[in-house]
C-alpha positions as CSV (number, residue, x, y, z in Angstrom):
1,X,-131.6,-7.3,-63.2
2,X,-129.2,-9.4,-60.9
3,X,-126.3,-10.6,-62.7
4,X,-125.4,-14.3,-62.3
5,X,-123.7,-15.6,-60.0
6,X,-121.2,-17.3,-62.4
7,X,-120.9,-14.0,-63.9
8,X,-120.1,-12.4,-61.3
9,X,-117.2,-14.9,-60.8
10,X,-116.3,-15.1,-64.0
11,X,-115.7,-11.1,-64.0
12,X,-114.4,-11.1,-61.0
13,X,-111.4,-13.9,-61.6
14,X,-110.9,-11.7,-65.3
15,X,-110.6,-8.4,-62.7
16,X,-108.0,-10.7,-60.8
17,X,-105.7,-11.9,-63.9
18,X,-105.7,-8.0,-65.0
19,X,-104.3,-6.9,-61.9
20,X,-101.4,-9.4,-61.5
21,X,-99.3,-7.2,-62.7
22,X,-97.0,-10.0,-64.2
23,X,-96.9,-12.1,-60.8
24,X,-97.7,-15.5,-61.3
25,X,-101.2,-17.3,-59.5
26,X,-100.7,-20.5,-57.8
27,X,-103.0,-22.0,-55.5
28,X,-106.1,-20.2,-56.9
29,X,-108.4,-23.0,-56.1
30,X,-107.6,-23.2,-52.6
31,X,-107.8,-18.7,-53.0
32,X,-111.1,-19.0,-54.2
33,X,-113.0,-21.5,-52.0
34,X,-111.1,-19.6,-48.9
35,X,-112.6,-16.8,-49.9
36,X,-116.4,-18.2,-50.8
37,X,-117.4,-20.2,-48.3
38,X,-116.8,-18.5,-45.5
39,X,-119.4,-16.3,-46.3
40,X,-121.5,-18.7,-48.4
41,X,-121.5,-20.8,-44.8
42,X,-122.4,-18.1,-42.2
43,X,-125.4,-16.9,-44.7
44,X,-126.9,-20.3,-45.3
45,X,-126.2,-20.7,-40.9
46,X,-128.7,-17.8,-40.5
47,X,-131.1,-18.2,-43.1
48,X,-131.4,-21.8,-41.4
49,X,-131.6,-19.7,-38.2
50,X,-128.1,-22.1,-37.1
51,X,-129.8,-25.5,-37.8
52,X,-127.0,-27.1,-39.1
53,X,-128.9,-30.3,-39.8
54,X,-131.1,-27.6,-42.1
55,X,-128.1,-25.9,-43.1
56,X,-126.3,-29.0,-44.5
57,X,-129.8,-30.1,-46.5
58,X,-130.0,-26.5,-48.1
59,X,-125.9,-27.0,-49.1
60,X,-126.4,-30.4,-50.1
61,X,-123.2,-31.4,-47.8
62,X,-123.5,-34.1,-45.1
63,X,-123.7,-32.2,-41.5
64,X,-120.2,-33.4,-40.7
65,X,-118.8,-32.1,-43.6
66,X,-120.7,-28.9,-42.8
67,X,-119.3,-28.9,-39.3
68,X,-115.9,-29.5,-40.4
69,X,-116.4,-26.5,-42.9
70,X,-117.5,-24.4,-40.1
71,X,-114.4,-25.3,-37.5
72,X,-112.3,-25.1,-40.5
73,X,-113.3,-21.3,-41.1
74,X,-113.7,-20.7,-37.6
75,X,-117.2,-19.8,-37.9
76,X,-118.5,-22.6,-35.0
77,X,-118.3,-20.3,-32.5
């Protein structure tokens, strides 16, 4: 069985705190969605086979929030 997805994250951020190693975090949102949507954006981009007007329904985003997501990350190549 798959574990959750908010499992996964919640393991995952737990794995992160561990290994500070006494540095302080700051700008963990910002971390976190830099590091997640990139990829959650180019999967969704093929499984919509680069619709973005499909792409944007399946996020739930607006397609120009979903382009500016894509320039953002560089991914509107």
């Amino acid at each position: 069985m798959v574990e959750p997805l908010h499992d996964q994250v919640r393991t995952t951020m737990k794995n992160y705190f561990q290994h500070l190693n006494g540095y302080g975090a700051s700008g963990l949102y910002q971390l976190v969605l830099s590091e997640v949507e990139p990829p959650l954006l180019e999967t969704v981009m093929d499984y919509a086979s680069g619709n973005q007007t499909r792409a944007a329904e399946i996020l739930g985003i607006s397609r120009s929030t979903l382009r500016k997501k894509l320039a953002l990350y560089e991914l509107d190549q």
